[in-house]
Short mmCIF file of the C-alpha atoms (twelve columns), coordinates in Angstrom:
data_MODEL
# 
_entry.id   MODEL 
# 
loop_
_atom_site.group_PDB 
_atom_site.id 
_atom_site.type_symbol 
_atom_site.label_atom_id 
_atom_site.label_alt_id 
_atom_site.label_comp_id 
_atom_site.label_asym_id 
_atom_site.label_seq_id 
_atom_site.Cartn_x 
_atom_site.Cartn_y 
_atom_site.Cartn_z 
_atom_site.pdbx_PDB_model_num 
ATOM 1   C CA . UNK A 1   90.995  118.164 144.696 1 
ATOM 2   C CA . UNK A 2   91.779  119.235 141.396 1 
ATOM 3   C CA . UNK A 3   94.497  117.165 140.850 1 
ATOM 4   C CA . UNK A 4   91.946  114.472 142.093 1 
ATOM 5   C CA . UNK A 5   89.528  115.708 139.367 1 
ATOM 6   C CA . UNK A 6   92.099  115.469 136.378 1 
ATOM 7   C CA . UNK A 7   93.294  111.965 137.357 1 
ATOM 8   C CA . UNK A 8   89.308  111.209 137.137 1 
ATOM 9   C CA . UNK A 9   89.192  112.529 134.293 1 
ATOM 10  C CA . UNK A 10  92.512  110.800 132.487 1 
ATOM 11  C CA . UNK A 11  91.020  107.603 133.571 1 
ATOM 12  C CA . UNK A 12  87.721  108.117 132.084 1 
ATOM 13  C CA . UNK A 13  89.279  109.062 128.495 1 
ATOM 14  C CA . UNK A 14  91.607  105.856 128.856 1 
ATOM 15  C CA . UNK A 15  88.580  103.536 129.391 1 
ATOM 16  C CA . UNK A 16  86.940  103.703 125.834 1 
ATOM 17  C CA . UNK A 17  90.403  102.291 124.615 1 
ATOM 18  C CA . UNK A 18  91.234  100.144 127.312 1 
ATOM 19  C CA . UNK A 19  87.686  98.764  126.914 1 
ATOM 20  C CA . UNK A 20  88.905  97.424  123.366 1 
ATOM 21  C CA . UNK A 21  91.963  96.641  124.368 1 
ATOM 22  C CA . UNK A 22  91.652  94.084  126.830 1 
ATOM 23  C CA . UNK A 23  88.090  93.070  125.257 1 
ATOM 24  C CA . UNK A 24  90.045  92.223  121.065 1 
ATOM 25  C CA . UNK A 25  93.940  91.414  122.425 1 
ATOM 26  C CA . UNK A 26  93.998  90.300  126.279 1 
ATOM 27  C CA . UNK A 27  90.700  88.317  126.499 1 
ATOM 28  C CA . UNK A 28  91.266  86.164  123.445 1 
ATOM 29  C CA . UNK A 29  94.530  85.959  123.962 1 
ATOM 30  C CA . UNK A 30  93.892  84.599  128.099 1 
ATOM 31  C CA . UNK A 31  91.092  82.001  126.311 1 
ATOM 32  C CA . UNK A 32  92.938  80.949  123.952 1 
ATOM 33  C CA . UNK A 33  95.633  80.031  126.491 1 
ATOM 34  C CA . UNK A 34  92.742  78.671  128.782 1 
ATOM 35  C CA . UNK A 35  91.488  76.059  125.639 1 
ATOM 36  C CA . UNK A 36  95.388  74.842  124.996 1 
ATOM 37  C CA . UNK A 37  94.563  72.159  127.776 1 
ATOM 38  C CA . UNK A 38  91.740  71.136  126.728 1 
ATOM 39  C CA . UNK A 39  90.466  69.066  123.516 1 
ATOM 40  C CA . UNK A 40  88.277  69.957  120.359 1 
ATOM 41  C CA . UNK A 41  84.336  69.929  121.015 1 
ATOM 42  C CA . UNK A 42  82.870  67.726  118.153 1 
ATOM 43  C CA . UNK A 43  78.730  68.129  117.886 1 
ATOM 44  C CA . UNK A 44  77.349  67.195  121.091 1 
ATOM 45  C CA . UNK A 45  80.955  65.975  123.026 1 
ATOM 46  C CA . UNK A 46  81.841  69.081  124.939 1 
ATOM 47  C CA . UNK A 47  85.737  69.757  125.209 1 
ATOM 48  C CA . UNK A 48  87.253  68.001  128.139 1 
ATOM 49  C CA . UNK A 49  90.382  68.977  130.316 1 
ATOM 50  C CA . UNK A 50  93.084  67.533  128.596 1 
ATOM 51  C CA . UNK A 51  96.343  68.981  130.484 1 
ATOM 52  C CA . UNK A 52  99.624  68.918  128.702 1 
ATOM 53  C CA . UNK A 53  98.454  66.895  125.839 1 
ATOM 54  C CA . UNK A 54  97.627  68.986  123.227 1 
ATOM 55  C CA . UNK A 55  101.587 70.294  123.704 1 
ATOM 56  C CA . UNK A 56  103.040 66.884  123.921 1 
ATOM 57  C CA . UNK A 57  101.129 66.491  120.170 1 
ATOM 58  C CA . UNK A 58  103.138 69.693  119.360 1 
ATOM 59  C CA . UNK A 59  106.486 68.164  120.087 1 
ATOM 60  C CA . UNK A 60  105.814 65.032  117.964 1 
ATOM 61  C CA . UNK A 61  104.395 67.155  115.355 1 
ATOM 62  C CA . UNK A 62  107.054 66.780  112.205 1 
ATOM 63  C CA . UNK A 63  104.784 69.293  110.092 1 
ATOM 64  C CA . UNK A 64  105.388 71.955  112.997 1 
ATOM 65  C CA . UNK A 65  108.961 72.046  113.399 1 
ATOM 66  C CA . UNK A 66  108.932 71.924  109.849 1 
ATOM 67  C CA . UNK A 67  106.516 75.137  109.611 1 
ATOM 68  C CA . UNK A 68  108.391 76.950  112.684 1 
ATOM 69  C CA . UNK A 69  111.926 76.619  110.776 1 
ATOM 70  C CA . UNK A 70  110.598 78.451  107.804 1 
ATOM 71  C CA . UNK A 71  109.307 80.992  109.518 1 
ATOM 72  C CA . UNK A 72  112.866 81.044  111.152 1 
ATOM 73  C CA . UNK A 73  114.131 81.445  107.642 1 
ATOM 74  C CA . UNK A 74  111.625 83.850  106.226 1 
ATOM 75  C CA . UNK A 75  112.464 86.676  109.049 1 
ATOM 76  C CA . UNK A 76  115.879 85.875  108.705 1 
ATOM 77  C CA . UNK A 77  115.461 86.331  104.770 1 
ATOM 78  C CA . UNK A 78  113.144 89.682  105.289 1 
ATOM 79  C CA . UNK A 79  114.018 91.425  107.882 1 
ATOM 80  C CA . UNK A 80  117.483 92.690  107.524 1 
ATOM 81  C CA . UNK A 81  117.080 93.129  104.022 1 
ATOM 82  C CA . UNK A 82  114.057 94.955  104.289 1 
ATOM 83  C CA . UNK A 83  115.420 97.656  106.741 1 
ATOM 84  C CA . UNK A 84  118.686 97.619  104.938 1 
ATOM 85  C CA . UNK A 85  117.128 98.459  101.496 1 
ATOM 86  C CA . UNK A 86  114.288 101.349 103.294 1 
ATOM 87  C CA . UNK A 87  117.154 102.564 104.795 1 
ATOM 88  C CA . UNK A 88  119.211 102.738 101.093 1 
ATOM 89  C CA . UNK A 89  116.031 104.253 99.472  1 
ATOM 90  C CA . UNK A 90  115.741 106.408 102.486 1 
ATOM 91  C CA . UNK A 91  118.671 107.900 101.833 1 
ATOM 92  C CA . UNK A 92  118.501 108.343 97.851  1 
ATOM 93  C CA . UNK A 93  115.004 109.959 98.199  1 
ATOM 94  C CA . UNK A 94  116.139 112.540 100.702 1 
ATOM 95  C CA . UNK A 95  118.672 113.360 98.926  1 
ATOM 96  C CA . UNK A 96  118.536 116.489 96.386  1 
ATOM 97  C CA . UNK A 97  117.642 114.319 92.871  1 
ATOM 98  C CA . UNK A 98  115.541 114.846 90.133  1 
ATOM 99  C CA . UNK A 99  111.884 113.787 90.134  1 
ATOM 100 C CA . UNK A 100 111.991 112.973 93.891  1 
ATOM 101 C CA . UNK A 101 108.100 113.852 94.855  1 
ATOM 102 C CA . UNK A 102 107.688 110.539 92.001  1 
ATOM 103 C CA . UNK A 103 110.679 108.634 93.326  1 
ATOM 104 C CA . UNK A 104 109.471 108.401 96.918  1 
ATOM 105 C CA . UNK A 105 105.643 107.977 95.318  1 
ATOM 106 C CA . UNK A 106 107.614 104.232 93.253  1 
ATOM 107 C CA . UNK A 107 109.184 103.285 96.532  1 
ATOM 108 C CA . UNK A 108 105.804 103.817 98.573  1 
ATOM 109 C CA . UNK A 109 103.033 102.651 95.979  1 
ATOM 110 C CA . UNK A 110 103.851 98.856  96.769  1 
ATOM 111 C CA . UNK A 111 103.095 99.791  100.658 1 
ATOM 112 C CA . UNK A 112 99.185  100.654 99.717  1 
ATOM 113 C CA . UNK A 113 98.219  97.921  97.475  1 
ATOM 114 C CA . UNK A 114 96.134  95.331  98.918  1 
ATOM 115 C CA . UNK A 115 97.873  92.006  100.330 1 
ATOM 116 C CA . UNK A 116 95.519  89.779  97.497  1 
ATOM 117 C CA . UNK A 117 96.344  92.268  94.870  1 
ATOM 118 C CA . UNK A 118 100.201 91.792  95.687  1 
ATOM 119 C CA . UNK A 119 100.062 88.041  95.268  1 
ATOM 120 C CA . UNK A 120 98.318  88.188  92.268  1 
ATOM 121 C CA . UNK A 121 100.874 90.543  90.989  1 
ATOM 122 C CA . UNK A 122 103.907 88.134  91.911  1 
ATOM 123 C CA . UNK A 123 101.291 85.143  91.026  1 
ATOM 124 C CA . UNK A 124 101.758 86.395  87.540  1 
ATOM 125 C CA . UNK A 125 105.426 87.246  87.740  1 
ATOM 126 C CA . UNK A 126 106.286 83.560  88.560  1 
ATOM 127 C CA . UNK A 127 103.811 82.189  86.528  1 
ATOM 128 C CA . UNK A 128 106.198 79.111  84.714  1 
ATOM 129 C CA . UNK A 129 106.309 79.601  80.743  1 
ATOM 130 C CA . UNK A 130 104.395 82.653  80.264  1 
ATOM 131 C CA . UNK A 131 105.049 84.871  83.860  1 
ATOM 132 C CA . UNK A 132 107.400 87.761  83.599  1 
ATOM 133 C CA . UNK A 133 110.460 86.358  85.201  1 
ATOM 134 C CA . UNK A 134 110.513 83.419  82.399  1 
ATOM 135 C CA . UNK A 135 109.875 85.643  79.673  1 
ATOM 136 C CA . UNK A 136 113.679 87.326  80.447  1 
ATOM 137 C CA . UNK A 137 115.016 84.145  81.143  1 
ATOM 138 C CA . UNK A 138 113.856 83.625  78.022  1 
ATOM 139 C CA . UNK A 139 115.653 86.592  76.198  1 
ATOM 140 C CA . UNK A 140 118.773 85.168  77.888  1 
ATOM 141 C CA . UNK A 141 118.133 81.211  76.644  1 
ATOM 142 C CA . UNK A 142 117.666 80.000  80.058  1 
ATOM 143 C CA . UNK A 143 114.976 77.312  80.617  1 
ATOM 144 C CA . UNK A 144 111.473 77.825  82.231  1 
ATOM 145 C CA . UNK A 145 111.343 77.346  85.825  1 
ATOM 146 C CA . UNK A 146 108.190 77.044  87.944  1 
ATOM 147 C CA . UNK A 147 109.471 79.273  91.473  1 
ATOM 148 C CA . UNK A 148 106.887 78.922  93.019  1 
ATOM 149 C CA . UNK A 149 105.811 75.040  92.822  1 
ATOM 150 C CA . UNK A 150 109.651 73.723  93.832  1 
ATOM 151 C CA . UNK A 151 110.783 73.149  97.156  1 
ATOM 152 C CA . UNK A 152 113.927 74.528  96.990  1 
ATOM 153 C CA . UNK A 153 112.600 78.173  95.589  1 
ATOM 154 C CA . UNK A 154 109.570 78.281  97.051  1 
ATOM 155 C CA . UNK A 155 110.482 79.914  100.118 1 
ATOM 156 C CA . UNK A 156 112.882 82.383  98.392  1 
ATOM 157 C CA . UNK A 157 110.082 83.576  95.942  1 
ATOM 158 C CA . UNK A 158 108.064 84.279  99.102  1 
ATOM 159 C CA . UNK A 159 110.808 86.175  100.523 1 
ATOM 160 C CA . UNK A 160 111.347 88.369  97.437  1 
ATOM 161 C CA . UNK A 161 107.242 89.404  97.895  1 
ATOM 162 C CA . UNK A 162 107.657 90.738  101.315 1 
ATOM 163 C CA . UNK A 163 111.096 92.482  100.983 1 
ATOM 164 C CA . UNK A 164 108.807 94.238  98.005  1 
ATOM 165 C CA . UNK A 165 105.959 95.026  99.663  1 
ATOM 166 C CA . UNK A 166 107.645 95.920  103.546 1 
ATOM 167 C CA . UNK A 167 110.473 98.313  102.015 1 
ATOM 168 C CA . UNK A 168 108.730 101.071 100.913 1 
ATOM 169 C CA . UNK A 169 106.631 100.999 104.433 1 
ATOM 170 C CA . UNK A 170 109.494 101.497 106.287 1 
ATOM 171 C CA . UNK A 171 111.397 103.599 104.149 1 
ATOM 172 C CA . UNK A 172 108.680 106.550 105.223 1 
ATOM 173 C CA . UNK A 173 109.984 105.997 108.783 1 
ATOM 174 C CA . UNK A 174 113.375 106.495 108.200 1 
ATOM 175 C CA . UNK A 175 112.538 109.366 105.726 1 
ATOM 176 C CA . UNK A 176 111.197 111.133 108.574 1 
ATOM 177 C CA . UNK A 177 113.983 109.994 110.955 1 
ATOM 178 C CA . UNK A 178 116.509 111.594 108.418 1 
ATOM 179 C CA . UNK A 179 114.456 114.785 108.195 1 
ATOM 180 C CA . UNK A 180 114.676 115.019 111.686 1 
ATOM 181 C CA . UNK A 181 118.490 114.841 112.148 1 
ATOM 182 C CA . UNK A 182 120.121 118.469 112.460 1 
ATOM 183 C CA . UNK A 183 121.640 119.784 109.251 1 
ATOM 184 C CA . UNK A 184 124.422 121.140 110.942 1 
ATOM 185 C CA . UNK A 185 126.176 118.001 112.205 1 
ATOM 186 C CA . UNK A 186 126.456 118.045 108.349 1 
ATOM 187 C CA . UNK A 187 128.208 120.772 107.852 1 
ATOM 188 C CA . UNK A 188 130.120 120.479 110.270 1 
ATOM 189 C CA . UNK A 189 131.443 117.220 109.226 1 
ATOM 190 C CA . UNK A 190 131.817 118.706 105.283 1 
ATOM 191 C CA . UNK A 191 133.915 121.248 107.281 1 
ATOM 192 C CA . UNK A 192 135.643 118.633 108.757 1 
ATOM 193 C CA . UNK A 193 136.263 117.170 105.362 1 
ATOM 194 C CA . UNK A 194 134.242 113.681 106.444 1 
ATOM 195 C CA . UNK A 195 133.714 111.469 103.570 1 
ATOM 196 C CA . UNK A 196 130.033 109.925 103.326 1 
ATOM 197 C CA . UNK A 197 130.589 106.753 104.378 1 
ATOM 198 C CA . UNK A 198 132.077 107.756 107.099 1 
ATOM 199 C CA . UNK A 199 129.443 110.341 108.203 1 
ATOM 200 C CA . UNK A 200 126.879 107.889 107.088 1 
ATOM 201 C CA . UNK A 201 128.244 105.094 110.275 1 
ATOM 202 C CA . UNK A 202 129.469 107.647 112.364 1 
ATOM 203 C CA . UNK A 203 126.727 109.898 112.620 1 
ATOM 204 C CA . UNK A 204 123.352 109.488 110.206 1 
ATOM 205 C CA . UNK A 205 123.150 105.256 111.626 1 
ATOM 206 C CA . UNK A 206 123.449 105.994 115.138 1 
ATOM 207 C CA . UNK A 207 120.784 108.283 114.985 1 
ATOM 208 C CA . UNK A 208 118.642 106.038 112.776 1 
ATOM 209 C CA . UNK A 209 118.997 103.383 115.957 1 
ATOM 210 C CA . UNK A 210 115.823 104.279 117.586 1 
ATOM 211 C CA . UNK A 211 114.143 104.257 114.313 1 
ATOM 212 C CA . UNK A 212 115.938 100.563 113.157 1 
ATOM 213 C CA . UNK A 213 114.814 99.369  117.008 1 
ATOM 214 C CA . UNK A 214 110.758 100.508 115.936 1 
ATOM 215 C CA . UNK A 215 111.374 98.944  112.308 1 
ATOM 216 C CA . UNK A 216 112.836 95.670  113.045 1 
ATOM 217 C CA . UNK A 217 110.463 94.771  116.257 1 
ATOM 218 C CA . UNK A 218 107.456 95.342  113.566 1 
ATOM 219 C CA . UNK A 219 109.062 93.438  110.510 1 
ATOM 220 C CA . UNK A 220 109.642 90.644  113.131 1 
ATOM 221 C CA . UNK A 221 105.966 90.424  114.278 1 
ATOM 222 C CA . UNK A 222 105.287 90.812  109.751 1 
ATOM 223 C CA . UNK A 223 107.049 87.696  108.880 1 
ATOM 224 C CA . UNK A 224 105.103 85.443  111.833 1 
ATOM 225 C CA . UNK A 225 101.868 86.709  110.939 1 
ATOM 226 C CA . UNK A 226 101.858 86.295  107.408 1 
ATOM 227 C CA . UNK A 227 99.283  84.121  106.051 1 
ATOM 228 C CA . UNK A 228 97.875  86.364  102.401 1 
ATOM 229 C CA . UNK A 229 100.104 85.664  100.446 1 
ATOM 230 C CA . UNK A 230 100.602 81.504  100.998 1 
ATOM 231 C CA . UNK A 231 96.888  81.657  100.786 1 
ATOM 232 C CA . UNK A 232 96.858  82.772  97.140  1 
ATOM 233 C CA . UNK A 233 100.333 82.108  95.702  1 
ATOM 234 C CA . UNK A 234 101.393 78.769  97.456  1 
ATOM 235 C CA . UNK A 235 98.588  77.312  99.687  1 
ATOM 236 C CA . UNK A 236 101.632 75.748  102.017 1 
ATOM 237 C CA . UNK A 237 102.908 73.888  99.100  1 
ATOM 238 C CA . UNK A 238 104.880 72.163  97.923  1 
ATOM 239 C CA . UNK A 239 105.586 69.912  100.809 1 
ATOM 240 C CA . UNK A 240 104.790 72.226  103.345 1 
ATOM 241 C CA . UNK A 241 107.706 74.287  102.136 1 
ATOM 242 C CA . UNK A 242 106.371 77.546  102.059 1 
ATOM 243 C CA . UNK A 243 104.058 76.917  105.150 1 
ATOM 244 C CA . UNK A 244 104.835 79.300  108.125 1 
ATOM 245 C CA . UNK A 245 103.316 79.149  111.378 1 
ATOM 246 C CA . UNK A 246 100.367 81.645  111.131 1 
ATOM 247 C CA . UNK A 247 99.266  80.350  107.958 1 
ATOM 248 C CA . UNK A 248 99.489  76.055  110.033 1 
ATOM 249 C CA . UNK A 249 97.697  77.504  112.550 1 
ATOM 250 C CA . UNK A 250 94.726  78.795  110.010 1 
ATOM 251 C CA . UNK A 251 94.919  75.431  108.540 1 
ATOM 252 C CA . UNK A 252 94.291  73.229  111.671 1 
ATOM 253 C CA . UNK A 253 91.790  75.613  113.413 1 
ATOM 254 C CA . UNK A 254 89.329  76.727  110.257 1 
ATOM 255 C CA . UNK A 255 90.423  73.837  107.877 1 
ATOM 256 C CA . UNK A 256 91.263  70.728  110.179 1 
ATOM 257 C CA . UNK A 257 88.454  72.311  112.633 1 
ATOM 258 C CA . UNK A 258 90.775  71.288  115.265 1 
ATOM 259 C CA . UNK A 259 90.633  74.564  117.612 1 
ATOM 260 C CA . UNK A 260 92.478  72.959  120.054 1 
ATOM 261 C CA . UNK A 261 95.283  72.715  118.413 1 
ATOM 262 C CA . UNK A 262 94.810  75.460  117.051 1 
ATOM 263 C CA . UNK A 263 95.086  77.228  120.089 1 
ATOM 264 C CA . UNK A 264 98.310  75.522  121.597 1 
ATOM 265 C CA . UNK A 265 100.029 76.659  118.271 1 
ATOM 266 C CA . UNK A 266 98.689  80.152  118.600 1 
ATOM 267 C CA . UNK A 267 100.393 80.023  122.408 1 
ATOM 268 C CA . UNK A 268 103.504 79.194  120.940 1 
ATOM 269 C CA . UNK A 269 103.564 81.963  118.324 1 
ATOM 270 C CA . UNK A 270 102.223 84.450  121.163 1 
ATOM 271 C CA . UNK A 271 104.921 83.151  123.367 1 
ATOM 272 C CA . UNK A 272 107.456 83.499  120.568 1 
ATOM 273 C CA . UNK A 273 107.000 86.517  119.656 1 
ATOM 274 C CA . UNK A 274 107.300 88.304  123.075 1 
ATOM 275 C CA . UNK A 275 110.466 86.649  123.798 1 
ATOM 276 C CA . UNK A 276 111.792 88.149  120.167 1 
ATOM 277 C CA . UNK A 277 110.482 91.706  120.585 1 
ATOM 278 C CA . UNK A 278 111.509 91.823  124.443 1 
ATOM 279 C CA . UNK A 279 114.822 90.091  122.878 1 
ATOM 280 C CA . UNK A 280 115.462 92.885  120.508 1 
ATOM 281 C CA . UNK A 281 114.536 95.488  123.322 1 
ATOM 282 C CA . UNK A 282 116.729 94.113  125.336 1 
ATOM 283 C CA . UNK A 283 119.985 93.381  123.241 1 
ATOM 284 C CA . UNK A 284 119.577 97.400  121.715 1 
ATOM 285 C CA . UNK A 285 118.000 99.087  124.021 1 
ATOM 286 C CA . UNK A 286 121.468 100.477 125.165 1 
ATOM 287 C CA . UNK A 287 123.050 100.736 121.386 1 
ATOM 288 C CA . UNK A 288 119.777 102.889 120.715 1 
ATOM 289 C CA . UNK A 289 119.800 105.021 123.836 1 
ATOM 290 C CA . UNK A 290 123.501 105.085 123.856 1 
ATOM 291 C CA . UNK A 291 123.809 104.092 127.375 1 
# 
């Protein structure tokens, strides 16, 4: 009976969450798969079943595949070296230096400014002629360059914003990770006479793994769901070539008013991003738990 009473009681402190939980992630996210097959209601037309269409517009859509491979690009130009440069400054701040407490402040402070404040901040670094960046091209004779209004830079200058903002984030995680790591593996290796490199991959990285596993699944899901700083630095432009798929979707279902389509692309980027993290569990899962 009272082990009756306790499950009872478990349940009934779960349902407050679970309440939210299925009512802000699985509802919306079963409706909006439910409106994927059928069309946009327009004043008084209510939506009609449309089956498949709305995907086989997807397929033919140029501005999509166009939108999907930069956000390809973006998390391949983000993630790594995000969690390879919280994982440098990781390392530096945990390490006995001077003025630490306002070292690991530096690295953090980018992590609590506000998304809009950020892109104005960059907004004003790559502003062409007077911005920061051209100002020390400046000093070095180079020409004036507009970043952020090419095609070919565009995408790069976006990249540069999130490894900024995301690296200090998960720097605190592997701060913590290091904390948590026995010193006496270290002495042991010193006795050992291990160099730091090699204790570094032999030792300090493998135990990082479960930490890098938590880091990279969340910087994945960060560079599909990014849609602040296009908004204010880039709107898309030029050419679509800093549009990713987050910020096309916002675009055809509040812009284009086209919530049907809107919704199909929003399956897609649900779909794709449970095949990545589930990927990612699945590919480390062993490397992390060392089985």
């Amino acid at each position: 009976m009272k082990s009756q009473m306790n499950w009872v009681h478990a349940w009934l402190l779960l349902t407050p969450a679970l309440l939210l939980l299925f009512a802000f992630t699985h509802y919306p996210a079963v409706v909006t798969f439910v409106d994927s097959f059928f069309s946009t209601p327009r004043g008084q037309r209510p939506a009609k079943f449309v089956g498949l269409d709305n995907y086989e517009q997807l397929l033919n859509d140029d501005v999509f595949w166009q939108v999907l491979w930069n956000n390809f690009l973006y998390a391949i130009g983000t993630v790594p070296p995000s969690i390879a440069l919280a994982i440098v400054m990781a390392l530096w701040v945990n390490s006995k230096i001077v003025g630490r407490p306002l070292v690991r402040m530096a690295y953090f402070a980018p992590t609590v400014l506000p998304l809009i404040a950020v892109a104005n901040i960059w907004l004003f670094f790559y502003t062409p002629g007077f911005g920061l960046i051209d100002q020390i091209r400046g000093l070095f004779g180079l020409p004036h360059q507009n970043l952020i209004g090419e095609t070919d830079t565009v995408l790069w200058a976006m990249m540069a914003v999130a490894v900024w903002k995301e690296a200090g984030f998960f720097m605190i995680f592997y701060l913590a990770a290091l904390q948590a790591i026995p010193p006496d593996l270290r002495e042991a290796a010193d006795i050992e006479g291990t160099d730091a490199w090699t204790y570094f991959r032999r030792i300090t990285f493998p135990l990082l793994m479960p930490t890098t596993l938590f880091v990279m699944v969340n910087a994945t899901i960060n560079a599909f769901r990014l849609i602040d700083h296009i908004f204010v630095m880039t709107n898309g432009g030029p050419d679509n070539a800093s549009s990713l798929l987050l910020f096309y979707i916002y675009e055809t279902a509040f812009k284009y008013w086209d919530t049907a389509y809107g919704a199909t692309l929003t399956v897609v980027l649900l779909v794709l991003l449970s095949v990545l993290a589930i990927g990612q569990f699945f590919f480390f899962d062993r490397k992390v738990h060392y089985r």
